[in-house]
N, CA and C of each residue as an Amber inpcrd file, in Angstrom:
protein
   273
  62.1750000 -73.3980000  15.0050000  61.0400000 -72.9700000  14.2230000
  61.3530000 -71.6760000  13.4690000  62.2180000 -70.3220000  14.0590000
  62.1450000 -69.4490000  13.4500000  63.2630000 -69.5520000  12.2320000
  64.2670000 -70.7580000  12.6820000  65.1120000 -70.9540000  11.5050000
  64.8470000 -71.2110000  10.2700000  63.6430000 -72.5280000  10.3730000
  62.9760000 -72.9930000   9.4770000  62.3170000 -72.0210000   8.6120000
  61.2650000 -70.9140000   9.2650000  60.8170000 -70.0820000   8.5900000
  62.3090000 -69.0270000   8.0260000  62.9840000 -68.3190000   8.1860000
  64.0090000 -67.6060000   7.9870000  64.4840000 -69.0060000   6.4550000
  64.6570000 -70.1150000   6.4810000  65.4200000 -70.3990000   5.2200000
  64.0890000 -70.8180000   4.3240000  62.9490000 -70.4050000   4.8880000
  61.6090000 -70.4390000   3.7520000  62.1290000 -69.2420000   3.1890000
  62.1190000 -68.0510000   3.8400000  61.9510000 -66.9550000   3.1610000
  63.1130000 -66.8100000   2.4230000  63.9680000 -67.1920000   2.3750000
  65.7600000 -66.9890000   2.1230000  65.0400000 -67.7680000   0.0890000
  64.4520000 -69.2000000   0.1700000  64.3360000 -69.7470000  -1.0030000
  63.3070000 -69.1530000  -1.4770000  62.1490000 -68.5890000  -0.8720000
  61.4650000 -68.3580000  -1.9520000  61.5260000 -67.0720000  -2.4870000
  62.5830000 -65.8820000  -1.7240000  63.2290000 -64.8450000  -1.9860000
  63.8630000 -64.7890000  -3.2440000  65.0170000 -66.1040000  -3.4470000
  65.9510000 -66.5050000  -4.8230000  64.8970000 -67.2600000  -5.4910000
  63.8200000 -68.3240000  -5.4510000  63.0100000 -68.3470000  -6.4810000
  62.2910000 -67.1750000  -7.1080000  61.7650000 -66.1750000  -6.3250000
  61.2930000 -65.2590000  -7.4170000  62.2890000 -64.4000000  -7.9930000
  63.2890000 -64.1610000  -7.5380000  64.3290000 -63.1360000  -8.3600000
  64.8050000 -64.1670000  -9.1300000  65.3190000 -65.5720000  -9.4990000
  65.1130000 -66.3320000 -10.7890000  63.5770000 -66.2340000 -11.7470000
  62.7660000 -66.3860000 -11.4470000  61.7690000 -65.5730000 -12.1250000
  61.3010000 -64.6840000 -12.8270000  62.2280000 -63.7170000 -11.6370000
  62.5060000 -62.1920000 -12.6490000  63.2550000 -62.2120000 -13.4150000
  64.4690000 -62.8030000 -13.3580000  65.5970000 -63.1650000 -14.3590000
  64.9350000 -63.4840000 -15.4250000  64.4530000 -64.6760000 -15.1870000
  64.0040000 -65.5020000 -16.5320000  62.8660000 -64.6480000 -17.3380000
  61.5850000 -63.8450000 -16.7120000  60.9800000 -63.1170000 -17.4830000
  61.2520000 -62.1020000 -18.4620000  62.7500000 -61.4520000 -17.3460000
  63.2950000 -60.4960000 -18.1330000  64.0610000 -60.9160000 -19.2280000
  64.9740000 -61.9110000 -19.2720000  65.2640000 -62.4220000 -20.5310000
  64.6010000 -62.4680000 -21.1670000  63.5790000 -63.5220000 -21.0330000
  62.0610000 -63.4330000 -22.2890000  61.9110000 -62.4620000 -22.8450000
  61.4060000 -61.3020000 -22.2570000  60.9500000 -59.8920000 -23.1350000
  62.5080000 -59.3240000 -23.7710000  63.4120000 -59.4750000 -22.8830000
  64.2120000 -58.7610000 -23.7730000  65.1790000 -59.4090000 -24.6340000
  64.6880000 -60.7000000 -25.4100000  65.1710000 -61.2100000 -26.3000000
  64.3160000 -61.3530000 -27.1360000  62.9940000 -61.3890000 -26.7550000
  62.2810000 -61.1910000 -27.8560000  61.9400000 -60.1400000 -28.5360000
  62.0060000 -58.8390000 -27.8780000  61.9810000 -57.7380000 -28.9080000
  63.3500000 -57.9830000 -30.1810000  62.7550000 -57.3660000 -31.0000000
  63.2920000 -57.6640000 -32.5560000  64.3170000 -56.7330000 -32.3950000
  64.3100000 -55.5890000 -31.8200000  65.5290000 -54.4390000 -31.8980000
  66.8210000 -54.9410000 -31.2400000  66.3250000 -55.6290000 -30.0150000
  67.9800000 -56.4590000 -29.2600000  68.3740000 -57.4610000 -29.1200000
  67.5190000 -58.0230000 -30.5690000  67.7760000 -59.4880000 -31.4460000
  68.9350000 -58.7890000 -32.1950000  68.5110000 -57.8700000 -32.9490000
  69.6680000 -57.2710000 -34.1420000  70.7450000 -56.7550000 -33.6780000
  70.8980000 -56.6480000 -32.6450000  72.4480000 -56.4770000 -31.6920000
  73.2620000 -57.7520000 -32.0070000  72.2610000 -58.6680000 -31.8950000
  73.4550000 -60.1860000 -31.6870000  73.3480000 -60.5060000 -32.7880000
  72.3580000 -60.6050000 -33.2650000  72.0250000 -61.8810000 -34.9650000
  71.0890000 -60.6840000 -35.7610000  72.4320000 -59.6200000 -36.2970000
  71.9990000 -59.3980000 -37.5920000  71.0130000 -59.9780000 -38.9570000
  70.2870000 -59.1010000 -39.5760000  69.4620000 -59.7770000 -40.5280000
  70.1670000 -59.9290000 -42.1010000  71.1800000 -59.9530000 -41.6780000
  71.9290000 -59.5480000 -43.0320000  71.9250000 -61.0110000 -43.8350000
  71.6720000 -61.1700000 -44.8250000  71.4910000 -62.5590000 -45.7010000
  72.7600000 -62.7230000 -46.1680000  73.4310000 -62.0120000 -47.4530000
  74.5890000 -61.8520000 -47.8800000  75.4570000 -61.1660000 -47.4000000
  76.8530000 -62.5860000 -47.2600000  78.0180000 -61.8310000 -46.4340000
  78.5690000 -61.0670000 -47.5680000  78.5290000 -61.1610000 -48.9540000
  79.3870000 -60.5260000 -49.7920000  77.9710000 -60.3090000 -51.0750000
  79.0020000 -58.9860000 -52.0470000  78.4340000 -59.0620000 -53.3370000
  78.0790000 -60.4510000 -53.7360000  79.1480000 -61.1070000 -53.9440000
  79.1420000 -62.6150000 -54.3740000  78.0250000 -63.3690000 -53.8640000
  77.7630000 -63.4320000 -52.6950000  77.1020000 -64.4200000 -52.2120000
  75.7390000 -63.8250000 -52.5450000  75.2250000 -62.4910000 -52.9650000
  74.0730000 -61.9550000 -53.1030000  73.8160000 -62.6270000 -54.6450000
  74.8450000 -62.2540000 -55.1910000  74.8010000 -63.1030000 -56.6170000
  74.5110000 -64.3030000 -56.8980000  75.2140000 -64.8410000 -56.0160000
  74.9270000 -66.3610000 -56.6190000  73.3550000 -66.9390000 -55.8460000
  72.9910000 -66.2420000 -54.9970000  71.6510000 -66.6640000 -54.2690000
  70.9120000 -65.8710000 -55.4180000  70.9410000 -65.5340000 -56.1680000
  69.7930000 -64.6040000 -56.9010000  69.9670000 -65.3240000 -58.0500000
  71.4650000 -65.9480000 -58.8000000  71.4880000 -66.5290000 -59.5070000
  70.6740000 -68.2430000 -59.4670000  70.6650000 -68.5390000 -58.2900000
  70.5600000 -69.4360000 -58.0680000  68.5530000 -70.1440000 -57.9150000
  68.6430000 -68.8350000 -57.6580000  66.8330000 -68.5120000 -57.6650000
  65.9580000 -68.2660000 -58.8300000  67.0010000 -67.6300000 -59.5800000
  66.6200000 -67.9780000 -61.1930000  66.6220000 -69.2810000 -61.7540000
  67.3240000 -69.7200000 -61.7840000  68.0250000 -70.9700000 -62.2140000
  66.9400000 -72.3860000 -61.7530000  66.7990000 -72.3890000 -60.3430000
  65.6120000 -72.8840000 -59.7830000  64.3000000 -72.7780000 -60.1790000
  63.9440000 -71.3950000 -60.7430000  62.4300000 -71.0060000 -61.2640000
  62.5420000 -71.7030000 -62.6060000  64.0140000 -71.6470000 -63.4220000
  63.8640000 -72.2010000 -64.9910000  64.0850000 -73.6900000 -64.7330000
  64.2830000 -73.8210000 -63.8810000  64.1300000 -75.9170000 -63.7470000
  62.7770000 -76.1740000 -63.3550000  62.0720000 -75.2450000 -62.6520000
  60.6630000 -75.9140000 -62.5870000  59.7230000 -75.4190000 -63.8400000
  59.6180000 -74.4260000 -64.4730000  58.7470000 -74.3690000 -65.5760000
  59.3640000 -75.4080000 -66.4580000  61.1280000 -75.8630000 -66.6820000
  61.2560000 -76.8560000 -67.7680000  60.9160000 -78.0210000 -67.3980000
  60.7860000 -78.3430000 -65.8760000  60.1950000 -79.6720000 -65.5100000
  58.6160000 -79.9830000 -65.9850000  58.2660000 -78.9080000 -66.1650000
  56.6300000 -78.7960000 -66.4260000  56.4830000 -79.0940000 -68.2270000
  57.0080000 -78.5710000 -68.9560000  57.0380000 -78.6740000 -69.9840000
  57.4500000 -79.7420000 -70.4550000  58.2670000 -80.6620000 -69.7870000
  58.4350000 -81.6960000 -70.2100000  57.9450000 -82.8230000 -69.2310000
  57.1440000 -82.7880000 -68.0890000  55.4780000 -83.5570000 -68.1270000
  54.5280000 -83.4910000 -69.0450000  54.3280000 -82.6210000 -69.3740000
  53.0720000 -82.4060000 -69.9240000  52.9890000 -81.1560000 -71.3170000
  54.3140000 -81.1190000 -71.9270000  54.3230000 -80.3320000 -73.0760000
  53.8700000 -79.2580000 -72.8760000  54.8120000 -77.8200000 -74.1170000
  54.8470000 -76.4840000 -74.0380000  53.4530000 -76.0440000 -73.5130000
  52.4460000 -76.8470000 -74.2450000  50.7740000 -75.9630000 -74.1300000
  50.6030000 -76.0180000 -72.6600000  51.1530000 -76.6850000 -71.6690000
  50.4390000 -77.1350000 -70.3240000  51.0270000 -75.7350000 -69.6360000
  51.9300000 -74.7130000 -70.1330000  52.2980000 -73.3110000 -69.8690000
  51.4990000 -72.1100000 -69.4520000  51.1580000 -71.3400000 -69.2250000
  50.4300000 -70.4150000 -69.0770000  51.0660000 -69.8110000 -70.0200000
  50.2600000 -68.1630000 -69.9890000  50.9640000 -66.9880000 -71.1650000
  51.4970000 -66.1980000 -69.9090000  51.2840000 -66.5440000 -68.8800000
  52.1520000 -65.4530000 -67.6890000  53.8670000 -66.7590000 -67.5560000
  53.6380000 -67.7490000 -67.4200000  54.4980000 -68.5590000 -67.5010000
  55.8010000 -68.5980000 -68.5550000  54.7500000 -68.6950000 -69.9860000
  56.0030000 -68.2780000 -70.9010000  56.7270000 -67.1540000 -70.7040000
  56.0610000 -66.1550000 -71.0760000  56.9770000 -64.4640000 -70.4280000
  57.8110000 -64.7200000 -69.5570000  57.4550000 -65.1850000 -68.4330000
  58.6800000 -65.4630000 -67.5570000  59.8750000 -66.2990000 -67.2770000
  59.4770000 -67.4920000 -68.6920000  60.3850000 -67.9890000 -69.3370000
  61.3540000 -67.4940000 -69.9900000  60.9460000 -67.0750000 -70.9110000
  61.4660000 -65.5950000 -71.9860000  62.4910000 -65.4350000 -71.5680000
  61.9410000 -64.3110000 -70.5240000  62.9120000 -63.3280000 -69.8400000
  63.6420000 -64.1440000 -68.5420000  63.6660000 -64.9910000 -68.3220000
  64.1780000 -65.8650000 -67.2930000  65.8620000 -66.0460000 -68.3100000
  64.9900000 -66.7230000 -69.4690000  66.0760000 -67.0410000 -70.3970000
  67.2280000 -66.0650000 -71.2100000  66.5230000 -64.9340000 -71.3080000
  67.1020000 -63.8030000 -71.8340000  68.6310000 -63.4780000 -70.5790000
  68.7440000 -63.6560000 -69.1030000  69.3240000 -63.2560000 -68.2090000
  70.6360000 -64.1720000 -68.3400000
């Protein structure tokens, strides 16, 4: 009998210190500060790659206003739309 009790206490001793384990992971992976230890927020590995994602985001904005214009012709534009055509195009 006292064995029995002695390997109760033995498991439910290592179940709660897995518990603690596991909680403590939780909180301390979810704070954002000792996220950025492991997985930096950095987007672009290079000049280049900043470029061409910015280029590429332009490029994307002037395929959807020209997709629009040619549904439904220049007038279906806004006047905030054109401007940003413009100057989309000017780049």
């Amino acid at each position: 009998m006292m064995l029995l009790l002695c390997i109760f206490f033995i498991r439910m001793t290592l179940i709660i210190i897995l518990l603690l384990v596991v909680a403590i992971g939780f909180f301390v992976f979810k704070n954002k500060s000792v996220k950025n230890i492991f997985q930096p927020d950095q987007k672009y590995y290079t000049i280049d790659d900043e470029f061409n994602a910015k280029r590429k985001e332009r490029q994307d904005e002037i395929d959807k206003l020209l997709s629009k214009i040619g549904e439904n012709g220049l007038n279906d534009l806004t006047e905030k739309e054109r401007k940003r055509l413009d100057e989309l195009s000017k780049k």
